[in-house]
C-alpha positions in Angstrom: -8.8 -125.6 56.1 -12.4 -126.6 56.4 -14.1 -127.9 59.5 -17.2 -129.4 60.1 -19.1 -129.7 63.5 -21.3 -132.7 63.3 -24.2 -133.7 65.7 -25.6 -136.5 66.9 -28.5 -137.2 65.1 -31.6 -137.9 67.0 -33.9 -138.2 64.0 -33.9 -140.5 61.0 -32.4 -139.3 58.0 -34.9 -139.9 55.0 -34.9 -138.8 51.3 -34.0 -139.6 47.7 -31.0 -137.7 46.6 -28.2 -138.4 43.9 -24.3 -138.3 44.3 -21.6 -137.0 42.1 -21.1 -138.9 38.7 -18.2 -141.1 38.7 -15.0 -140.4 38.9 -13.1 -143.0 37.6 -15.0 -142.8 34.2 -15.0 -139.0 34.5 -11.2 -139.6 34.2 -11.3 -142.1 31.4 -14.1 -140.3 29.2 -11.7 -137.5 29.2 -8.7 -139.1 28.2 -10.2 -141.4 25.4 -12.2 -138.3 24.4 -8.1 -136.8 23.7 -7.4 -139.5 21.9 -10.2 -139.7 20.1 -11.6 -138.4 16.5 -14.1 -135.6 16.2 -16.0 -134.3 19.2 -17.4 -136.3 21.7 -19.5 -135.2 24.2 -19.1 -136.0 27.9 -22.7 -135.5 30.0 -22.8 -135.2 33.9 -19.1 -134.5 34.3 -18.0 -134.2 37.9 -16.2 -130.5 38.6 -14.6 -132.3 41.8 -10.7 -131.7 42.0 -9.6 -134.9 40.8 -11.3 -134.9 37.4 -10.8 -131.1 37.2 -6.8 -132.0 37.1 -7.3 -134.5 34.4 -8.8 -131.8 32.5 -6.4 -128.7 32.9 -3.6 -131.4 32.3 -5.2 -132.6 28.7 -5.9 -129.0 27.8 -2.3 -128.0 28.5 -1.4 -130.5 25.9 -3.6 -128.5 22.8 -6.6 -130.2 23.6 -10.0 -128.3 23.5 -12.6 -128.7 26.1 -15.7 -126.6 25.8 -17.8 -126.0 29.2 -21.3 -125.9 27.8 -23.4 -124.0 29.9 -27.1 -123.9 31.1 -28.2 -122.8 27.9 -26.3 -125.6 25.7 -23.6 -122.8 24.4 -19.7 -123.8 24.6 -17.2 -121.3 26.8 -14.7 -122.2 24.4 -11.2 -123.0 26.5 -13.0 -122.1 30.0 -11.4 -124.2 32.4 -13.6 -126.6 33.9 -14.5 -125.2 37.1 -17.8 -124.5 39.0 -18.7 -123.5 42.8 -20.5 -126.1 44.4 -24.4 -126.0 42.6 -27.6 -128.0 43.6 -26.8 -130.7 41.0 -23.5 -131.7 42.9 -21.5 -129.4 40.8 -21.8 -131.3 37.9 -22.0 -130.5 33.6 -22.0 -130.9 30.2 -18.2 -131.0 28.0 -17.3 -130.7 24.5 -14.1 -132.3 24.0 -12.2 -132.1 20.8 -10.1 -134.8 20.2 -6.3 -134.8 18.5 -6.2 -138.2 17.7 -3.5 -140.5 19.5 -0.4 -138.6 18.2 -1.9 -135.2 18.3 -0.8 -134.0 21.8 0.9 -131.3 21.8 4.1 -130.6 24.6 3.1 -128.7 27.1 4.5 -125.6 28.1 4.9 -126.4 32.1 4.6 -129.0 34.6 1.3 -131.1 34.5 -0.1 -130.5 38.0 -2.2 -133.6 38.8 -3.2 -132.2 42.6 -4.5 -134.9 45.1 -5.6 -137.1 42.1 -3.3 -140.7 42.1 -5.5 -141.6 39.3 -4.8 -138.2 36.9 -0.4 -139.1 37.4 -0.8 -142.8 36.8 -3.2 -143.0 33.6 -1.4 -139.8 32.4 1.9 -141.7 32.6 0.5 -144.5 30.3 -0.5 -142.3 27.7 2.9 -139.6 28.0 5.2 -142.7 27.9 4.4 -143.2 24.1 4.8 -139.5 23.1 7.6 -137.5 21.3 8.2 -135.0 23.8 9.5 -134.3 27.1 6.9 -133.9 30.0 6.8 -133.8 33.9 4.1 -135.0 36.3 3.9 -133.0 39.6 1.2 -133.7 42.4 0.2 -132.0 45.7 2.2 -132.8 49.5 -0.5 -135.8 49.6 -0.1 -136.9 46.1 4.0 -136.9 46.1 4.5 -139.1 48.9 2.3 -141.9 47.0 4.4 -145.0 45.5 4.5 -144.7 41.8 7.5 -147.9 40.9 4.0 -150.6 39.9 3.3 -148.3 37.4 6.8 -147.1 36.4 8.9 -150.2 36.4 6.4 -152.1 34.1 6.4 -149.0 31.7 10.3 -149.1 31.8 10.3 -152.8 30.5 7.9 -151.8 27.5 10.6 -148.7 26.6 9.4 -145.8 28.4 11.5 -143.3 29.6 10.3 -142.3 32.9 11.9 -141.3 36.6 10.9 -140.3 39.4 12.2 -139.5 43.0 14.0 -142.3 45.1 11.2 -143.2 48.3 13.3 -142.3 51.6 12.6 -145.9 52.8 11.7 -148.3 50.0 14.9 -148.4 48.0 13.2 -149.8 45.0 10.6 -147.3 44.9 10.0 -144.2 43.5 8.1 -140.7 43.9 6.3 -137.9 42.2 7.3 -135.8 40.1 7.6 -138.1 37.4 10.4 -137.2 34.4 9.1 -138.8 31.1 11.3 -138.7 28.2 10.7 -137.8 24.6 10.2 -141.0 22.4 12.1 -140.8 18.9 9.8 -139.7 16.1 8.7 -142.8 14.5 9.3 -144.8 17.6 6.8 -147.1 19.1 6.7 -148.8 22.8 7.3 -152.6 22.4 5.2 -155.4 23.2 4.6 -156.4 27.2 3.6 -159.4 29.0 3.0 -158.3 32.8 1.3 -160.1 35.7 0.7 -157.6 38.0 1.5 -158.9 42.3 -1.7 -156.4 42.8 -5.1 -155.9 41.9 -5.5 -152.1 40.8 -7.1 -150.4 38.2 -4.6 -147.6 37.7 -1.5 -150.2 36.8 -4.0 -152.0 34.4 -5.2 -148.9 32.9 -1.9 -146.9 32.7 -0.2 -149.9 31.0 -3.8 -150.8 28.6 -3.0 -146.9 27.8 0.2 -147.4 27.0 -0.3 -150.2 25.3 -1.8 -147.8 22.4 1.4 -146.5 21.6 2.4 -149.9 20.8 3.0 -152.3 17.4 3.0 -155.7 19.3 0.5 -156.8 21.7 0.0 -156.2 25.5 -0.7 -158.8 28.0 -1.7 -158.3 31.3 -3.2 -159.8 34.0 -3.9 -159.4 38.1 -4.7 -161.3 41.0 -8.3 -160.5 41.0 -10.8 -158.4 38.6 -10.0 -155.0 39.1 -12.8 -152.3 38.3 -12.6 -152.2 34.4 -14.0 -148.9 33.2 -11.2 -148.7 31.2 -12.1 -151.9 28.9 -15.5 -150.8 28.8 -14.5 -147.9 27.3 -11.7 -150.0 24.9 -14.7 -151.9 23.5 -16.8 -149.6 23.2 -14.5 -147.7 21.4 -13.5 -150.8 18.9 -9.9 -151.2 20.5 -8.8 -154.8 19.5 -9.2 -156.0 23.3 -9.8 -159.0 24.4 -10.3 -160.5 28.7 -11.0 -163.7 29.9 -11.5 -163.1 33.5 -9.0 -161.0 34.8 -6.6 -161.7 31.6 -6.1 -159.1 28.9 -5.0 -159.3 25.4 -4.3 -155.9 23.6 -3.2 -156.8 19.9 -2.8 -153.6 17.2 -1.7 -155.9 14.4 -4.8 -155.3 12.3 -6.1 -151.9 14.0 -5.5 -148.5 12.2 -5.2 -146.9 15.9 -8.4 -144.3 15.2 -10.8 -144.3 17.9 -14.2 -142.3 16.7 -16.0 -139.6 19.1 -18.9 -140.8 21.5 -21.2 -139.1 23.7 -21.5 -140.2 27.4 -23.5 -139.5 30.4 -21.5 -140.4 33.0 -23.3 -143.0 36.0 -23.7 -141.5 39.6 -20.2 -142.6 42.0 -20.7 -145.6 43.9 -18.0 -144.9 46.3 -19.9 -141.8 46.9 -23.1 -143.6 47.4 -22.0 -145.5 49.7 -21.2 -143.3 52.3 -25.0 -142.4 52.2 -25.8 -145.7 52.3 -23.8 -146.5 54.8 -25.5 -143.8 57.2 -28.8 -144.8 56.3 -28.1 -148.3 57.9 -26.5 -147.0 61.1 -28.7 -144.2 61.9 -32.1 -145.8 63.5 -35.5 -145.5 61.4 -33.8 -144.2 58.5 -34.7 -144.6 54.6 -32.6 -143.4 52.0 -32.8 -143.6 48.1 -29.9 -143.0 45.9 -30.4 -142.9 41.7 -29.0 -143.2 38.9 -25.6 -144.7 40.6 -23.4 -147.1 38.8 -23.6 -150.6 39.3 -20.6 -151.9 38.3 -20.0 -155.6 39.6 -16.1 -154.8 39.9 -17.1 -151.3 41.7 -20.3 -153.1 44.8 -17.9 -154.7 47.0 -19.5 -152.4 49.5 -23.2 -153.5 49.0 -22.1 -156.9 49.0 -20.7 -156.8 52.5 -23.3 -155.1 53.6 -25.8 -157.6 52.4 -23.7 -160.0 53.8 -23.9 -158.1 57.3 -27.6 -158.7 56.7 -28.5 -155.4 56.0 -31.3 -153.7 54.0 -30.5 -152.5 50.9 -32.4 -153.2 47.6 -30.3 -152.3 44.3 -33.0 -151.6 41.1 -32.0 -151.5 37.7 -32.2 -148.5 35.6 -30.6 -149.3 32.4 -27.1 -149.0 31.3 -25.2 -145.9 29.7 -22.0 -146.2 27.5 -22.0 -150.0 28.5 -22.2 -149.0 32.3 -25.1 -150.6 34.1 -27.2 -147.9 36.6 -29.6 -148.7 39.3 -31.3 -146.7 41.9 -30.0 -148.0 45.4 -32.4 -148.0 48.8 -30.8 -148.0 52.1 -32.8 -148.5 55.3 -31.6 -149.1 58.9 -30.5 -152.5 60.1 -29.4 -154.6 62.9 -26.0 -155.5 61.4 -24.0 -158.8 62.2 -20.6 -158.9 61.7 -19.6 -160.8 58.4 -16.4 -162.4 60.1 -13.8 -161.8 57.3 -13.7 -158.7 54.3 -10.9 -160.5 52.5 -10.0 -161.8 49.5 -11.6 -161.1 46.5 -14.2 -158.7 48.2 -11.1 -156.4 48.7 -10.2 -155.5 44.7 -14.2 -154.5 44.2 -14.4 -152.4 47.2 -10.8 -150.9 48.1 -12.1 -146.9 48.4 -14.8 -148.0 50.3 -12.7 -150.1 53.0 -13.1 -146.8 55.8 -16.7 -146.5 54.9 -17.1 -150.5 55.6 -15.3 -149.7 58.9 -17.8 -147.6 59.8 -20.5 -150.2 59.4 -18.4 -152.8 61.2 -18.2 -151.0 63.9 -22.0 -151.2 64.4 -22.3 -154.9 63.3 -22.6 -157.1 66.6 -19.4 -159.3 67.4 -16.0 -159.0 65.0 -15.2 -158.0 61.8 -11.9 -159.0 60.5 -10.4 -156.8 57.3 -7.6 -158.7 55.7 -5.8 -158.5 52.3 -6.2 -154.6 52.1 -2.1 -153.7 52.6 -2.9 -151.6 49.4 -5.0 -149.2 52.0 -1.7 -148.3 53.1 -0.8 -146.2 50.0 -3.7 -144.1 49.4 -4.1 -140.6 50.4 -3.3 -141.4 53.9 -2.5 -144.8 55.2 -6.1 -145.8 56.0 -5.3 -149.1 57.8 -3.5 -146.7 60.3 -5.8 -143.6 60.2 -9.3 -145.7 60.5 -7.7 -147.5 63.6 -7.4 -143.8 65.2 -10.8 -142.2 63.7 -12.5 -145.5 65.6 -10.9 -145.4 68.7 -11.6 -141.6 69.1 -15.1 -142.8 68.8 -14.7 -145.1 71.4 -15.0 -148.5 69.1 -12.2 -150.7 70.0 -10.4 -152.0 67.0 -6.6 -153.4 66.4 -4.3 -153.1 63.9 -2.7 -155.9 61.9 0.2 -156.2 58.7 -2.7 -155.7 55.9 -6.4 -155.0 57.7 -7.5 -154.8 61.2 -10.2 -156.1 63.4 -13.0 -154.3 64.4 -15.2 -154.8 67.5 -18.9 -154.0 66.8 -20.9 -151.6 69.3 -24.5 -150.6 69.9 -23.7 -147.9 72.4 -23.7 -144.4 71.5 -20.0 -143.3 70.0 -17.6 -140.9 72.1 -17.7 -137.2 70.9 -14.6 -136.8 68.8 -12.1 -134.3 67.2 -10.9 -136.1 63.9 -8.1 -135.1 61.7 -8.7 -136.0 58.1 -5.3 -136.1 57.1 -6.5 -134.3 54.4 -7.7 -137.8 53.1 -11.3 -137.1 51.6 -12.8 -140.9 52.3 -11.5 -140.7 55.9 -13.5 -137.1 56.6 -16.1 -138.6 55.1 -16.3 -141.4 57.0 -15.8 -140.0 60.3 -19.0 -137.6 59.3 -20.9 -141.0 58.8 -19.8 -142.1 62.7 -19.9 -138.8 64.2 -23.7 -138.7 63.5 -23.6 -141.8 66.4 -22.2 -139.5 68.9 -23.3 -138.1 72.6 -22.6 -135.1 71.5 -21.1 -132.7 69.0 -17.8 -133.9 67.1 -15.5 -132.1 64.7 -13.6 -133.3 61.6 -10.7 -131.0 60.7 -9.3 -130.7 57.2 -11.9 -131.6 55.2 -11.4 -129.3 52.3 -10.0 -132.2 50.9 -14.2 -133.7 50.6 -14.3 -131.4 47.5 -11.8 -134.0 45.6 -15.1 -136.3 45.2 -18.1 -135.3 46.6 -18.5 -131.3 46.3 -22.2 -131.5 47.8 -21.7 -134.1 50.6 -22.5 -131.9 53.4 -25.0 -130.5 51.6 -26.9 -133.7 50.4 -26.6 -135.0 54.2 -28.5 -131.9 55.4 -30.7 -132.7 52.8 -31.4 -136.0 54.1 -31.8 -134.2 58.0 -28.4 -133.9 59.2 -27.1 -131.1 61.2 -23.7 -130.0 60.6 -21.7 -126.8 60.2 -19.2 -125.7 58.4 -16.1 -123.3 60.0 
């Protein structure tokens, strides 16, 4: 397993660089592009290991993806895969679409790795079909709660099972057992108010809700990040929101959804770790472009404003209905913003550890509240970031859904960090290791390659010094 040695850094970091595109619409271009007619063609795809799994998993089901290469020529059926490249090992895809009832079964299990976002949307969309499939997921992956997307699936028709949770009796576990659908079957109609915020229950049951004759309802506590309508509109699904309420009604649709091109926006949960150094890290200046600016996605950059720190967000247009801006972080004397609640919590939950991180240098306390959902992710961050900051010395306690974070200006305890193979939480303790008296390592950080490929790289890039074992 990777391991990085990170030292303090005694010199600002300073630069213009650009991050990954994102993710979360990596995933949902490639779905749609499935489902859609005709070719579309996906620009600035991430070859991280989450969207990579979306990928293999649609081509074991017939679809084609082309890798185009360097020269604009398809590698017909090459798997999308790169080493790590200069351009934060990103391309261009050709994906053929089969239409929404033109999957075909696959031949073996559908290995979603680390990605909770690959099994959950995937579930939405295999709930309507008329075969048999299975969703398996790495150690990290299958101890990750999958009943909010299963139970509300059941009550539409699916038939889907998973394994029982060894101590929530009510909740299940990867793999997940989807059954075959009668031909000429359709899922029925659902009216479903989620008890959480979270994009992957609104998007696996929006998916689902394709498969459907009668209409989907659905709405959440707060706005969720809502790529996935985006993409519905854009597309001319009949969808309709008011706030975070959402109408999807097929009565008068003839269920074709026509091929698009898309260049996907820079990650903003990638960003932000960049930004969040540049704050922390005395004299420094960084510049991050062409990053997607999302509203439901700059929870982040709104605490940090709110923490009165310097950051300037300037629009560069929008692509496929996404607005992008070039973001400049420079260091700043940070006050703590009292409470990140509420809210503040659905528009920046991946970037909870990295607001830790900045807490932790804001003067007097930061409260975190309203964030049990941290608990599921890839590691139970609530738990994990209380350890990562003690072992830098910042004293911090735990509470039921947050914790309470004590702000510093001293210079952070050397550390040794496990990741937990939890990709935000390696990256995160890189960000406050850079702080440190002296050298600090962060074990297990293969798992950085999920969603930012280049991150070591772009922080040398910026003046960091850090190896890699």
């Amino acid at each position: 397993m990777a391991k990085l040695v990170v030292y303090p850094q005694n010199q600002p970091l300073f630069g213009k660089v650009s991050v990954p595109s994102d993710k979360s619409i990596g995933h949902r271009a490639l779905l749609f592009a499935s489902l859609c007619e005709g070719t579309s063609i996906i620009k600035r795809f991430s070859y991280g290991e989450d969207n990579v799994s979306t990928a293999n998993a649609m081509r074991a089901m017939g679809v084609v993806i082309d890798d185009v290469d360097e020269a604009g020529s398809p590698r017909t059926g090459q798997s999308p895969e790169r080493p790590n490249s200069p351009n934060n090992n990103e391309g261009e895809l050709r994906v053929h679409g089969k239409g929404l009832f033109g999957l075909k079964a696959p031949t073996a299990k559908l290995d979603c790795g680390n990605s909770g976002t690959t099994m959950r949307l995937l579930a939405g969309i295999l709930a309507g079909q008329h075969f048999a499939s299975t969703l398996i997921g790495d150690a990290s992956l299958s101890r990750r709660p999958m009943m909010r997307v299963v139970g509300p699936l059941r009550s539409r028709g699916a038939i889907i099972d998973g394994n029982p949770h060894p101590t929530k009796a009510h909740d299940l576990l990867p793999p997940l057992r989807i059954g075959a659908r009668k031909e000429g079957s359709f899922l029925s109609g659902l009216d479903y108010d989620s008890p959480v915020a979270s994009a992957q229950v609104k998007s696996a049951i929006l998916l689902s809700g394709l498969y459907s004759r009668d209409a989907t309802l659905f709405t959440e506590p707060e706005l969720s990040r809502d790529h996935t309508e985006r993409m519905m509109y854009a597309l001319g699904v009949p969808l309709r929101s008011i706030g975070s309420y959402l109408v999807l009604d097929p009565a008068n649709w003839n269920g074709v959804m026509p091929a698009f091109d898309i260049e996907i926006p820079g990650d903003p949960s990638a960003a932000a770790f960049l930004v969040a150094a540049a704050q922390i890290v005395p004299g420094s200046r960084v510049a991050v472009s062409g990053v997607g600016t999302n509203p439901t996605r700059t929870g982040l950059f709104s605490v940090l404003q709110s923490m009165g720190g310097g950051i300037e967000i300037a629009p560069q247009g929008d692509q496929a209905g996404e607005p992008v801006g070039e973001i400049t972080s420079w260091s700043s004397e940070l006050r703590s913003t009292g409470g990140i609640c509420g809210d503040i919590i659905a528009r920046a939950i991946d970037e909870i550890p990295i607001a830790c991180a900045l807490a932790a240098r804001a003067s007097g306390t930061t409260t975190v509240r309203d964030a049990a959902e941290l608990r599921v992710k890839e590691s139970d961050r609530i738990a994990t970031m209380v350890s990562v900051l003690r072992a830098f010395g910042v004293a911090c306690k735990e509470t039921r859904d947050g914790l309470d974070i004590e702000g510093t200006s001293a210079k952070l305890l050397p550390a040794t960090i496990d990741s937990r193979g939890d990709h935000r939480i390696a990256m995160t303790a890189v960000v406050l290791a850079l702080l440190g008296q002296g050298p600090s390592t962060i074990t297990d950080c293969g798992c950085i390659a999920t969603s930012f490929p280049g991150f070591v790289a772009t922080l040398r890039a910026l003046g960091a010094r850090i190896d890699v074992s």
